[in-house]
C-alpha positions in Angstrom: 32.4 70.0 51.7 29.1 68.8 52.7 29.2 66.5 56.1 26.3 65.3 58.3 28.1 64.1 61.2 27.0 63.0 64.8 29.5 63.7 67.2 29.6 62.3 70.7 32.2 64.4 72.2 33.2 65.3 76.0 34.8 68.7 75.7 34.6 71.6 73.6 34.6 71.0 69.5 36.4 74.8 69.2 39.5 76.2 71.1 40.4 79.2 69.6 40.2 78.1 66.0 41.5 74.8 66.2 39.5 71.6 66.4 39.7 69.9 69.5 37.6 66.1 69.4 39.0 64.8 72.7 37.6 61.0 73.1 35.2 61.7 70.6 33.3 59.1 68.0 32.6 59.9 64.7 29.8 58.4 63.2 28.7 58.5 59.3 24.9 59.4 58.0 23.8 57.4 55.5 27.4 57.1 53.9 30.9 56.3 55.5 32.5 59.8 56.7 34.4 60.9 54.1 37.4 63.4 54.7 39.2 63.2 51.5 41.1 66.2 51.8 40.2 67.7 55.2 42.8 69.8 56.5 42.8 68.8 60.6 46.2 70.2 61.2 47.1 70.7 64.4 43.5 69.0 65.8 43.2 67.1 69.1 41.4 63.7 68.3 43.2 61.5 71.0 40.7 58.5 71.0 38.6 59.3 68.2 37.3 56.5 66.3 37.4 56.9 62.4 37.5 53.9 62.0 36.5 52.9 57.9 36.8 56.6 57.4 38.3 58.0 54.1 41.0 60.0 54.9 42.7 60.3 51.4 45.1 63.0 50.6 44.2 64.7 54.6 46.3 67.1 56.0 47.0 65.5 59.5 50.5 67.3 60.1 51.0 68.1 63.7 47.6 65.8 64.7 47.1 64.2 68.0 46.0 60.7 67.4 46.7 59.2 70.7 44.3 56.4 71.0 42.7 56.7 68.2 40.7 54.1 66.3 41.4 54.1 62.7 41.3 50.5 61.5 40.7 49.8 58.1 40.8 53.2 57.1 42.4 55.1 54.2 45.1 57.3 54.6 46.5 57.0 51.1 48.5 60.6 50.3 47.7 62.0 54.2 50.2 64.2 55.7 51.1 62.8 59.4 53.8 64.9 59.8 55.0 64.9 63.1 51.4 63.5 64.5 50.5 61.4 67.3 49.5 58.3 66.8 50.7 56.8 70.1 48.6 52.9 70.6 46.5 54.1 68.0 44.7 51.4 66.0 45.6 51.1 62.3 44.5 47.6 61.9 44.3 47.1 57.7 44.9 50.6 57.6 45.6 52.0 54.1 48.6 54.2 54.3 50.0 54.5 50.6 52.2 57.1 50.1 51.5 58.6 53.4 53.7 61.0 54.7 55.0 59.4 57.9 58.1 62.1 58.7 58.4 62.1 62.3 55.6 60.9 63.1 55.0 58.9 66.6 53.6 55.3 66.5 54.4 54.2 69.5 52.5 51.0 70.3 50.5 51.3 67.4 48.9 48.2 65.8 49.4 48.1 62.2 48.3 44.8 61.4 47.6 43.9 57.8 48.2 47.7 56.9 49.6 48.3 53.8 52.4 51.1 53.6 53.3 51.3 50.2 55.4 54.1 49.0 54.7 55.4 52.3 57.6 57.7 54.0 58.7 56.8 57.4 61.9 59.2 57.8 62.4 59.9 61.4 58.9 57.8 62.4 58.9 56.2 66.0 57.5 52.6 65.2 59.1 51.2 68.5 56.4 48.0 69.9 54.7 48.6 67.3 53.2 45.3 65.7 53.6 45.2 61.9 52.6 41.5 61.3 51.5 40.6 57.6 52.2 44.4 57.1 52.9 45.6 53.6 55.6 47.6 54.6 57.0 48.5 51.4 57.6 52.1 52.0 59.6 54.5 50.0 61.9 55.7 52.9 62.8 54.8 55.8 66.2 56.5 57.2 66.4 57.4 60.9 63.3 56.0 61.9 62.9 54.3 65.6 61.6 50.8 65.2 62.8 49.2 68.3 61.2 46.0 69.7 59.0 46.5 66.9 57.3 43.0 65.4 57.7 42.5 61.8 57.6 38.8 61.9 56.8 37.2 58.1 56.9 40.8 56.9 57.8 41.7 52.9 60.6 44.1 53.4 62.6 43.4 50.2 63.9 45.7 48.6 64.1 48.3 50.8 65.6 51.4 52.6 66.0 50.5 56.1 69.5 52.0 56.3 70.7 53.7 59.5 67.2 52.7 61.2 66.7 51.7 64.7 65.5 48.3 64.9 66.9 47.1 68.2 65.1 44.0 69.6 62.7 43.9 67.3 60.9 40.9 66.0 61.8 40.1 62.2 61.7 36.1 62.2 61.1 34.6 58.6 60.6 38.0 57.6 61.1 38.9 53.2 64.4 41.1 53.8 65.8 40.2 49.7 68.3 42.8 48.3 67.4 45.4 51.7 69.4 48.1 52.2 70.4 47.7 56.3 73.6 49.4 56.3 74.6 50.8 59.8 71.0 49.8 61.0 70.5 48.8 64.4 69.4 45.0 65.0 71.2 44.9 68.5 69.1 41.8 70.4 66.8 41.0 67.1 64.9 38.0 66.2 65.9 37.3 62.6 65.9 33.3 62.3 65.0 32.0 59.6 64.8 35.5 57.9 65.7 36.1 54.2 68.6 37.9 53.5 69.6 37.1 50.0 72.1 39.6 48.5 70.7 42.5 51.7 73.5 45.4 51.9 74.8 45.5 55.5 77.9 47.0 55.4 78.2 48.3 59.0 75.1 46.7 60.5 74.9 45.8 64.3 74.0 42.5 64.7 75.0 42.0 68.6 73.5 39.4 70.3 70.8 39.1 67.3 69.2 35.3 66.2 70.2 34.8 62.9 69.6 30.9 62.8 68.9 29.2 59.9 68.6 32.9 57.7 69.6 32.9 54.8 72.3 35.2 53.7 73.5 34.0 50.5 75.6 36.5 48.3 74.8 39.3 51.3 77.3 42.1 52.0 78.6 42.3 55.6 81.5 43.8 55.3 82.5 45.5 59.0 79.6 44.4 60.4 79.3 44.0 64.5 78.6 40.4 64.8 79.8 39.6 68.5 77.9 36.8 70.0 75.2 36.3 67.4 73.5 33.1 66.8 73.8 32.0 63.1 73.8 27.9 63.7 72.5 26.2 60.4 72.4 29.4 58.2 72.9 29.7 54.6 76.2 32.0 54.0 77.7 31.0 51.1 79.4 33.6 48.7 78.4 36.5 51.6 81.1 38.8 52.3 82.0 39.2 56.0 85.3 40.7 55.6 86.7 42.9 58.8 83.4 41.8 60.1 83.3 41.0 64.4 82.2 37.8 64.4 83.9 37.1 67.9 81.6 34.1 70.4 79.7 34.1 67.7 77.5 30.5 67.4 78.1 29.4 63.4 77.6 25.5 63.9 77.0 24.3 60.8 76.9 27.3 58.8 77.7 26.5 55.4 80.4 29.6 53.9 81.3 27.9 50.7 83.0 30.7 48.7 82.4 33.1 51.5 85.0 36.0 51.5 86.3 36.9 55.5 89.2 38.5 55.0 91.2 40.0 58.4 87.5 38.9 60.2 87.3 38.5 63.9 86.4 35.2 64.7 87.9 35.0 68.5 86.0 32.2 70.4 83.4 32.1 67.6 81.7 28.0 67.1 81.9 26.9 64.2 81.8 23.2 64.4 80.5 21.1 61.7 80.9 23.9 59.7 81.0 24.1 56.0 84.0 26.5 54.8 85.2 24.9 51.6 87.2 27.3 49.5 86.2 30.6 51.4 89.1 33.1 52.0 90.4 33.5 55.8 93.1 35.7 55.1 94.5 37.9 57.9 91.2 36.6 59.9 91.9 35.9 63.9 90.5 33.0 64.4 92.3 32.6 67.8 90.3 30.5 70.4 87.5 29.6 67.6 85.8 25.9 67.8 86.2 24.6 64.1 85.5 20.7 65.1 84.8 18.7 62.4 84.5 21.2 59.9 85.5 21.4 56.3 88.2 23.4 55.5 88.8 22.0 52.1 90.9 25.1 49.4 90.0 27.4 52.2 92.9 30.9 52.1 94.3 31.1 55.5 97.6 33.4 54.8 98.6 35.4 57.3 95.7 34.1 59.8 95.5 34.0 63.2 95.0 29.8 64.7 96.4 30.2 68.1 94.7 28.4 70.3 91.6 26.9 68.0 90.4 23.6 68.2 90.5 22.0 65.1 90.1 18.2 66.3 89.6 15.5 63.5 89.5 18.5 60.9 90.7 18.3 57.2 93.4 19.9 56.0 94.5 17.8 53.6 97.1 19.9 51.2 95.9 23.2 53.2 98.7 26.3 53.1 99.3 27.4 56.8 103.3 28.4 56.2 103.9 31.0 58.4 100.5 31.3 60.8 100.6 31.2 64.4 99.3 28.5 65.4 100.2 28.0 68.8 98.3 26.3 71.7 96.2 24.8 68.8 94.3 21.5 68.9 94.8 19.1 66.1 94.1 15.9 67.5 93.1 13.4 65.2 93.4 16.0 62.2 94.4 14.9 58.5 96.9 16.6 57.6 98.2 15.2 54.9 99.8 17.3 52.4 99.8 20.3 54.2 102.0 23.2 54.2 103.7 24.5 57.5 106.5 25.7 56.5 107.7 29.0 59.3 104.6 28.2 61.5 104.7 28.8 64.8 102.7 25.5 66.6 104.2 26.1 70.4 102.5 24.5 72.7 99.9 22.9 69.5 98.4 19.2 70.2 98.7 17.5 67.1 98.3 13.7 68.7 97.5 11.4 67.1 96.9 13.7 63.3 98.1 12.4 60.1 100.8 14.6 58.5 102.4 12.6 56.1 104.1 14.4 52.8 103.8 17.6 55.3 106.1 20.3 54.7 107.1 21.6 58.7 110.5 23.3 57.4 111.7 25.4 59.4 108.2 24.4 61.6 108.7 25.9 65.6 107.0 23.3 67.2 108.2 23.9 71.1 106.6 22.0 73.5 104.5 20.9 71.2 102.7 17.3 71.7 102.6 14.9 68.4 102.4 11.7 70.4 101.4 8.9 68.1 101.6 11.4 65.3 102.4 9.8 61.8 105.2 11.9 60.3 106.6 9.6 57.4 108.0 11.1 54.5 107.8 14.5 56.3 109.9 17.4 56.2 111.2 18.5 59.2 114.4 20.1 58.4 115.2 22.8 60.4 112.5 22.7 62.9 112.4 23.6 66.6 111.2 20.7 68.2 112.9 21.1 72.0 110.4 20.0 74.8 108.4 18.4 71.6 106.7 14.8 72.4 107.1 12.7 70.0 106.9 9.2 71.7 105.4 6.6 69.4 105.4 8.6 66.5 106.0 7.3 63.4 109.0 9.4 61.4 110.0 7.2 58.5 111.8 8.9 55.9 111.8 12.1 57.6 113.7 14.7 56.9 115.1 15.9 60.5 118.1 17.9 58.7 119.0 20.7 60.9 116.3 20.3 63.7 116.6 21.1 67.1 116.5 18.0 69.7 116.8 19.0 72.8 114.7 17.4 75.4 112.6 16.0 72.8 111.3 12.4 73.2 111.7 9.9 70.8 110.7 6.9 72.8 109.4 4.1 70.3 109.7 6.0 67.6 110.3 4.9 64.3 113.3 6.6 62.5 113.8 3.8 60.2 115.2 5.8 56.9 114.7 9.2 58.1 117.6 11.7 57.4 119.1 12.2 60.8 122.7 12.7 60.4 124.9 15.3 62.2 121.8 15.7 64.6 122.7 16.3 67.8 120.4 13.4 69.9 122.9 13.8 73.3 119.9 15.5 74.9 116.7 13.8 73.2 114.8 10.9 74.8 115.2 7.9 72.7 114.6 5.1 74.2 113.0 2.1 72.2 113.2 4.2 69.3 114.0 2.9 65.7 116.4 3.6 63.0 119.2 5.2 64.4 122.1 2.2 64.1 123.3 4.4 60.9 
């Protein structure tokens, strides 16, 4: 190969066979330098500037890059191999189907480069800056992209399972139909990010910004959620089942259809949220924040409520026999319709909620406070309702058959045609209450 090169260089170009360009430049003749080819295995060229150089198809395996300027120029085929490219410059670099295995791009700036194909098993991309990168590389397993900015980036599509992306930059970045299972996004930016239908089965997503992504249809199944922020994003028909979702902040997430089954959801927010028909099963909800939110066909069997707030929520003909729901906040609720039936409410503050045509049989509402509660046309039968408030409630028509009374206040409550017979009221607080002459 015939090259006419000047070389500024500050050290010897030969050490004992190998080349050794140690904050050299490399400048073209009449042409720009062309290495198409060039096997520089093993060469020293920290700081060298190549940049425009054609590189193609170059044997770089084991190369120390360290500084080096190679901007704009094409590495298409290369072997970098366990090189060097530490804060190397690889602005609008072309890097299709490079061989990235191992290699160490720490710091790097790979602006605008395009990556096609390219292989980045193993490859340390941590700080590196990826913006407007085409990053749409054939493998990327293992590889160490911490803190690394890929902000608006085009990763559909691909391989980024088991890769190391803690704290890194990803915001509004193209991340359709990606494989992220068990990657690391620990501390990530990823609002506003596209997630359509990504696999993520085992992801950690601690303390990551998830706002107002959009994770339609995506598969999260086990995932490691705790205390992400996913306010305003798109989740319906995603699957988060035995996914940690515990202090999580989901205001106003809309999870229409979304499947959560035995999901941890302790002291998660999810106020205002949107959950209509999505299945809850076995989930533990306990301590969660669901203000406000729509609940509407949701699947709560065998679900852990204890102590959620579910003020001024909808329930209207929900199924909640047999869940704990103790130390729960109801206040306000509509729950019209709905199905109680075994629950455990201890302790719950249902004031002022609406629970007409509610079936509570066999309910154990101890200590519970449903002051100003309307229970008309309710069944009660067989309910524990000792220590229970229940002043000013309205029981119409109720059926109290078989409840326990004791210590429960019935002050101006009306019991006009409710079905208290046999009941043992000796030990229940009932004065100005109504309906008991018969």
């Amino acid at each position: 190969m015939n090259i006419e090169l000047l070389l500024s260089i500050t050290s010897e170009i030969i050490q004992t066979g190998e080349i050794s360009i140690i904050r050299a430049t490399i400048y073209p003749i009449g042409f720009k330098l062309n290495l198409n080819n060039a096997d520089l295995s093993n060469a020293n060229l920290v700081d060298a500037n190549l940049s425009g150089a054609n590189l193609s198809y170059a044997n770089l395996r084991n190369t120390n890059l360290k500084g080096a300027d190679l901007s704009f120029t094409n590495l298409s085929n290369a072997n970098l191999s366990n090189a060097v490219l530490r804060g190397s410059n690889l602005k609008g670099a072309i890097l299709v189907n490079t061989n990235l295995i191992n290699a160490d791009l720490f710091e790097s700036n790979l602006y605008n480069a395009d990556l096609r194909g390219a292989i980045l098993n193993g490859t340390n991309l941590k700080k590196a800056k990826l913006t407007i990168a085409d990053l749409d590389a054939k493998e990327l397993r293992n590889a160490e992209l911490k803190e690394i900015q890929l902000d608006g980036l085009n990763l559909s599509e691909i391989d980024l399972s088991y890769v190391q992306l803690e704290g890194s930059n990803l915001k509004s970045a193209n991340l359709f139909g990606t494989n992220l299972i068990r990657t690391n996004l620990k501390f990530s930016k990823l609002s506003g990010a596209n997630l359509r239908k990504a696999r993520m089965e085992g992801v950690d997503l601690e303390y990551a910004d998830l706002s107002e992504a959009n994770l339609i249809g995506a598969d999260v199944f086990e995932g490691n959620l705790k205390k992400v922020r996913l306010s305003n994003a798109q989740l319906q028909e995603s699957n988060f089942s035995y996914s940690d979702l515990s202090y999580s902040d989901l205001k106003g997430v809309n999870l229409t259809n979304a499947i959560l089954k035995g999901a941890i959801l302790k002291g998660a927010n999810l106020t205002n949220a949107n959950l209509t028909n999505a299945d809850l099963t076995e989930a533990d909800l306990m301590g969660a924040i669901l203000c406000k939110s729509d609940l509407s066909g949701v699947k709560l069997k065998g679900a852990n409520l204890s102590n959620t707030n579910l003020d001024e929520i909808n329930l209207q003909g929900a199924n909640l026999n047999e869940l704990k729901l103790n130390g729960t906040y109801l206040f306000n609720a509509d729950l019209r319709g709905a199905d109680f039936m075994y629950a455990s409410l201890k302790g719950a503050n249902l004031t002022g909620a609406n629970l007409m045509y509610a079936n509570l049989k066999g309910a154990d509402l101890f200590g519970a406070n449903l002051m100003l509660t309307n229970l008309s046309w309710t069944d009660l039968s067989g309910t524990n309702l000792e220590n229970t408030n229940l002043r000013k409630s309205k029981l119409e028509r109720s059926d109290l058959t078989g409840s326990i009374l004791i210590n429960t206040n019935l002050e101006f409550t009306n019991l006009e045609g409710a079905k208290i017979q046999g009941l043992d009221l000796k030990k229940a607080k009932l004065k100005g209450a109504k309906g008991l002459k018969n």
